[in-house]
C-alpha positions as CSV (number, residue, x, y, z in Angstrom):
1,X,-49.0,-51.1,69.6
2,X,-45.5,-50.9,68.5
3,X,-43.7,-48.1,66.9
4,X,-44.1,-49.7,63.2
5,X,-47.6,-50.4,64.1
6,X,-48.3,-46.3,64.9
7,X,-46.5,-45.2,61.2
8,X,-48.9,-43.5,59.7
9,X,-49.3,-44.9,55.5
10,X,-47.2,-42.7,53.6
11,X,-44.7,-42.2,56.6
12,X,-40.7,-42.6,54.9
13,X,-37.9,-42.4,57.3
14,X,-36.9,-38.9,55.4
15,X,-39.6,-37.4,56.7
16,X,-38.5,-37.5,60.1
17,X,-35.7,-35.7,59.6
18,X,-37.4,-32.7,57.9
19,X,-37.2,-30.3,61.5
20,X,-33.5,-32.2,62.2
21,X,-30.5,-29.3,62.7
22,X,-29.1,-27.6,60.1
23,X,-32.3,-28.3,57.6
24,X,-34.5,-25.5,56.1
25,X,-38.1,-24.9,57.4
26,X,-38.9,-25.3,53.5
27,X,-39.0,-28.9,53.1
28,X,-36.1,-28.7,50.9
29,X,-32.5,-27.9,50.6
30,X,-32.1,-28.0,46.6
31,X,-32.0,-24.7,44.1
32,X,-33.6,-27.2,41.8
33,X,-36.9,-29.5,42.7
34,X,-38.2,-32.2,41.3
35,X,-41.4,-32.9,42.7
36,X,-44.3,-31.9,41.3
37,X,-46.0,-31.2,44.8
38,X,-42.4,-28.2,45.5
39,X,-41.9,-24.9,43.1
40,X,-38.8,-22.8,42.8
41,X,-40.1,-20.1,45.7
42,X,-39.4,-22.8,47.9
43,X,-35.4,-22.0,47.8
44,X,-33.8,-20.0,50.6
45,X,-33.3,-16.2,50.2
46,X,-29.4,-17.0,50.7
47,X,-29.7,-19.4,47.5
48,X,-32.2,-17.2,45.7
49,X,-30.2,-14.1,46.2
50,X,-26.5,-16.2,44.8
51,X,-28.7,-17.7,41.8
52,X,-29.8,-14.1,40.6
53,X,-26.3,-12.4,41.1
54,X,-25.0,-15.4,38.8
55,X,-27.7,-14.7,36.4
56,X,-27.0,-10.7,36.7
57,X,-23.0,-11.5,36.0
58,X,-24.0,-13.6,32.6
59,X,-26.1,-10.8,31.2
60,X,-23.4,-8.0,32.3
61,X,-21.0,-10.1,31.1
62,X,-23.4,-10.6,27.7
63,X,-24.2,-6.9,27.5
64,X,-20.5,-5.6,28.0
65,X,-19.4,-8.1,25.1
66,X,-22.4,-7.0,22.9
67,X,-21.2,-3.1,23.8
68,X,-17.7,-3.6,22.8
69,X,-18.6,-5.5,19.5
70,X,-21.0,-2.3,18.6
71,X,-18.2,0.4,20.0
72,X,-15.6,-1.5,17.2
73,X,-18.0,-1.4,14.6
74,X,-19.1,2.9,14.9
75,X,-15.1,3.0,15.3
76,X,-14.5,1.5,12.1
77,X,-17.5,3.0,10.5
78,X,-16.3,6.1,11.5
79,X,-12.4,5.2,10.2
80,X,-13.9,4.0,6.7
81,X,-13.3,6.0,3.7
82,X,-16.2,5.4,1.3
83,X,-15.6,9.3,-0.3
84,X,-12.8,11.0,-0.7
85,X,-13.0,15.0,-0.7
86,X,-9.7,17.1,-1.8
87,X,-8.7,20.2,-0.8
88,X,-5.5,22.1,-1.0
89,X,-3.3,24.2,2.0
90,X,-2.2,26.9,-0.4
91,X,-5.0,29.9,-0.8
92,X,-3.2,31.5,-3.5
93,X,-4.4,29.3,-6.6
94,X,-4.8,31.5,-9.3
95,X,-6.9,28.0,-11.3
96,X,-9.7,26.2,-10.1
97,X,-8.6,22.9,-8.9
98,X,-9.6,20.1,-10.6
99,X,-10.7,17.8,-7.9
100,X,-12.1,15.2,-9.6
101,X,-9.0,14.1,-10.9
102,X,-7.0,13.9,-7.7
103,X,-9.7,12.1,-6.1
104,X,-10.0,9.1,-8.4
105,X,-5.8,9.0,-8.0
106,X,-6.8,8.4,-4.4
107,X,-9.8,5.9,-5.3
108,X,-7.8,4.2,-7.3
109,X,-5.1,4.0,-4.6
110,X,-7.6,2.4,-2.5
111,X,-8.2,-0.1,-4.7
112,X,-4.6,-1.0,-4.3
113,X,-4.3,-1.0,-1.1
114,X,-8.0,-1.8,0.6
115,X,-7.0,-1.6,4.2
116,X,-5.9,2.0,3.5
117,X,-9.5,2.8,3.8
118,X,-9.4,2.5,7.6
119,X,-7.5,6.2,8.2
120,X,-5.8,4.4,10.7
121,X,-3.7,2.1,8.6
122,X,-3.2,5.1,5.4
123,X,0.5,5.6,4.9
124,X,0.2,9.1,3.9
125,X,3.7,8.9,2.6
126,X,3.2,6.3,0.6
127,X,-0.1,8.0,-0.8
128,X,2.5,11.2,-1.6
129,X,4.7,8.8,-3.3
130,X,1.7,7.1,-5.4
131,X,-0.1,10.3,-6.1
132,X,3.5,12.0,-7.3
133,X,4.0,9.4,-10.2
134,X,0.1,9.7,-11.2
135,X,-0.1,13.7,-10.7
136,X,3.1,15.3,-10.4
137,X,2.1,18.6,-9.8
138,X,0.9,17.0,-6.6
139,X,4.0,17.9,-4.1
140,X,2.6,16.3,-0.7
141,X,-0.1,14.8,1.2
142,X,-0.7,17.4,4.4
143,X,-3.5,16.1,6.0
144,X,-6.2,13.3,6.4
145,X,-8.9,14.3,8.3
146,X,-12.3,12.8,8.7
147,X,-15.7,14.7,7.7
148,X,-19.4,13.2,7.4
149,X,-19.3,9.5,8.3
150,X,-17.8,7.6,5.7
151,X,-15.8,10.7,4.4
152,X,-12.3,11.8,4.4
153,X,-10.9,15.3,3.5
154,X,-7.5,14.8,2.0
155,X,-5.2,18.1,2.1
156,X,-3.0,18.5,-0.7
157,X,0.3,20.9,-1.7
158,X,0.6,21.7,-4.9
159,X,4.3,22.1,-7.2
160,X,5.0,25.8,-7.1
161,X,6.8,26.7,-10.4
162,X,10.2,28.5,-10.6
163,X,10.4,28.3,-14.1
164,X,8.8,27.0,-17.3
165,X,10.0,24.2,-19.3
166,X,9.5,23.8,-23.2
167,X,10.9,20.7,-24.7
168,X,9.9,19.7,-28.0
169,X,7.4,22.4,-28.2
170,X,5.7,20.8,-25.2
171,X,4.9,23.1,-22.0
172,X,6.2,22.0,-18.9
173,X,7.0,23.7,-15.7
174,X,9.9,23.2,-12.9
175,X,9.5,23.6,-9.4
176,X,12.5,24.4,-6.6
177,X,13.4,20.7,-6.6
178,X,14.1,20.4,-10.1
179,X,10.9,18.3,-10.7
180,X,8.8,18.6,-14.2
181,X,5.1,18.8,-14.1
182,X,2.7,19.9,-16.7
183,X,-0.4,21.0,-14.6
184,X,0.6,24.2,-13.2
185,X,-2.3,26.1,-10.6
186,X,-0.1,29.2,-9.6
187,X,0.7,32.4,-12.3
188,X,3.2,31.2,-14.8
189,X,6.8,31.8,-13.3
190,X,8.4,34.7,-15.8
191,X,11.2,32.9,-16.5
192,X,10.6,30.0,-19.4
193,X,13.7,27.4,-20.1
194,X,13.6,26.2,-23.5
195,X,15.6,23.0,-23.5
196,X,17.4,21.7,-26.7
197,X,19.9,19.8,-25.1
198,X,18.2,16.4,-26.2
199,X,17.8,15.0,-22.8
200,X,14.7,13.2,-22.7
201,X,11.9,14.3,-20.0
202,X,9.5,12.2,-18.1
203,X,6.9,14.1,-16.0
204,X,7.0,13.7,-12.3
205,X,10.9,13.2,-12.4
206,X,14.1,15.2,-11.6
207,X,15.1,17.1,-14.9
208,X,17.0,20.0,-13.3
209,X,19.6,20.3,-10.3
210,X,18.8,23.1,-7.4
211,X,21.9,23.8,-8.0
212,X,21.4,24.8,-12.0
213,X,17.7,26.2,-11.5
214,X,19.5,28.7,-8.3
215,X,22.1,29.4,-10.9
216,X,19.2,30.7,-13.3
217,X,17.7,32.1,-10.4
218,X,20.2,34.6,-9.3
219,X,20.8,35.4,-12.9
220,X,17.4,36.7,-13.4
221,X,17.3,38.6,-9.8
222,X,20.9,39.9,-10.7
223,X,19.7,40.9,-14.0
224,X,16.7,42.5,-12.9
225,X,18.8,44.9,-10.4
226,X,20.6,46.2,-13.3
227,X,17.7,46.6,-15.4
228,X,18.0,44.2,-17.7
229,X,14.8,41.0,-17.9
230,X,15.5,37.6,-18.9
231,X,12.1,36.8,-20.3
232,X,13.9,33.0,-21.8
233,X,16.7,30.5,-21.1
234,X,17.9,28.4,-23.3
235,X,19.6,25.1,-22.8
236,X,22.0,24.4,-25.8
237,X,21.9,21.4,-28.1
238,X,25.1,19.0,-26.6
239,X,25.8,20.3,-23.1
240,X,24.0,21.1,-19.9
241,X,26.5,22.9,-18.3
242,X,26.1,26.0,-20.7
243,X,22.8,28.4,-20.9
244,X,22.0,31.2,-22.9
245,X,19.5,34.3,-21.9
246,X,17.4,36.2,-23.8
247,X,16.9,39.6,-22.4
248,X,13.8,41.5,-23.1
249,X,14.5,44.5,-25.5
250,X,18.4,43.3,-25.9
251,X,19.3,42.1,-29.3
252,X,22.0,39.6,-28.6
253,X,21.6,36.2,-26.4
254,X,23.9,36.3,-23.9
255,X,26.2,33.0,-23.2
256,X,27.1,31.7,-19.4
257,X,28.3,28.9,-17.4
258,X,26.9,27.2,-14.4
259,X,30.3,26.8,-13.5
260,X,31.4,29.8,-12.9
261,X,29.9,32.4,-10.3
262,X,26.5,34.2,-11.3
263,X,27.2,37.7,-10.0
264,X,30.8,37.8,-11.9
265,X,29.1,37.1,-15.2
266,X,26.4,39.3,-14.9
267,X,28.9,42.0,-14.3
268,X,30.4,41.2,-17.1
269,X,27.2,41.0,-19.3
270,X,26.3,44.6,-18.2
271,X,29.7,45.7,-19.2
272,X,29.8,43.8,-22.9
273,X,26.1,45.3,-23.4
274,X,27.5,48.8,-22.6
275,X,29.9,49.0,-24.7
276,X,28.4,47.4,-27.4
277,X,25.4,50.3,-27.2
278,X,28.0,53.0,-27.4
279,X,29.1,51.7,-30.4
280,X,26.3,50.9,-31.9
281,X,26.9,47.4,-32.7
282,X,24.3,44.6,-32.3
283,X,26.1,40.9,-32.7
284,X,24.0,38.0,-32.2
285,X,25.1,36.8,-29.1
286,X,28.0,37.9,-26.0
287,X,30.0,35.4,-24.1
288,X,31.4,35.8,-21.1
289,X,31.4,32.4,-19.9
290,X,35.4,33.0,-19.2
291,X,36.5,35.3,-16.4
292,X,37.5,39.0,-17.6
293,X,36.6,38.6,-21.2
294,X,34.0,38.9,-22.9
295,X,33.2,38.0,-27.2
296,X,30.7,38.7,-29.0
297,X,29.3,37.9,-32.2
């Protein structure tokens, strides 16, 4: 018989190649087999091991991605104001604060600006600068600090007051910066300016120079170490340069000038008063605005 005579039926000339160098024992060389008869635990370890340390990479690679997206998410959640909580630095409030009222000024700064929700991207200096024009008596923004999730605590100064401030019969107060506010927290300062100079005043801006309220400053404490208390200051109608005191238990008003030295007028108030108690005269007012002299009326 001849070699094509001794093939057995279904012989193919692949199959004699199955045992040839190089080829697996498993009748197949392919991650991936198509006949019906061959099933995927047919693949060599090599191949099995590389196919599952692809499929571990994609699911690490799926896992890490899905981490990251959730670690952004609690980040934000945990930078987003939904409520706002105020509190303020100073201890020494003698009135309740109202904190309703500063924390709608800071709502309704949010809805202004809606990315300043995210504490990250809050400008506290522009929520001082918003917040002053609103509620004056607001001096600064100290801190923003995060509480429950979803809240932020929001630390606020409050205006101090040197002085009061009565314009028009209307109550204001001054603090060291010159800068009018009517809501005042702190005891009310001794000293009360009475303006009738006719300058108008809007809260929240600058209606008196450091330089003119540490004139009325060292008055007072000049005053008060020779035993005289200025209960009142009055601004008079035409000028700002020019101030008059009243003195508690002192009949006449005494007149003065910013622009000349405090401690040299004073000196020259005690004298005037002096005098005019040893005669027993009681003009209306004493001015010793100009140095050495001082008249009386």
């Amino acid at each position: 018989m001849s070699d094509t005579e001794r093939r057995r039926p279904g012989d193919t000339n692949d199959r004699q190649y199955i045992f040839a160098r190089n080829r697996t024992l498993t009748g197949s060389t392919s991650s991936r087999l198509s006949d019906v008869g061959h099933s995927s635990d047919l693949q060599s370890p090599r191949k099995t091991a590389h196919h599952l340390a692809q499929r571990r990479r994609k699911i690490g690679m799926v896992f890490l991605v899905v981490l990251g997206i959730v670690a952004v998410l609690f980040i934000l959640l945990l930078q987003f104001t939904a409520v706002v909580t105020v509190s303020v630095s100073d201890t020494s409030l003698s009135k309740k604060l109202n904190e309703s009222a500063y924390e709608k000024a800071i709502n309704d700064y949010f809805g202004i600006h809606p990315l300043s929700r995210l504490r990250f991207a809050l400008d506290k200096t522009d929520l001082k600068n918003y917040l002053v024009n609103v509620v004056p008596e607001v001096a600064d923004v100290v801190d923003v600090s995060l509480g429950a999730i979803g809240e932020t605590n929001v630390t606020l100064s409050m205006r101090h007051p040197v002085a009061g401030w009565t314009i028009n019969s209307k109550q204001y107060f001054v603090d060291a910066n010159g800068v009018a506010f009517e809501q005042n927290y702190f005891a009310d300062p001794s000293v009360q300016i009475v303006d009738d100079s006719g300058v108008a005043l809007q809260q929240g801006t600058t209606v008196a120079s450091n330089r003119f309220l540490g004139f009325v400053g060292r008055i007072v404490s000049l005053s008060k170490d020779r035993g005289y208390n200025v209960v009142q200051a009055i601004i008079p109608s035409g000028t700002t340069r020019q101030l008059e005191v009243v003195i508690q238990g002192v009949v006449p008003h005494v007149k003065l000038s910013i622009d000349r030295p405090a401690g040299e007028q004073v000196e020259d108030m005690d004298r005037a008063l002096i005098y005019l108690r040893a005669h027993g005269q009681s003009p209306s007012y004493v001015d010793v605005r100009v140095s050495g002299k001082a008249y009386y009326k």
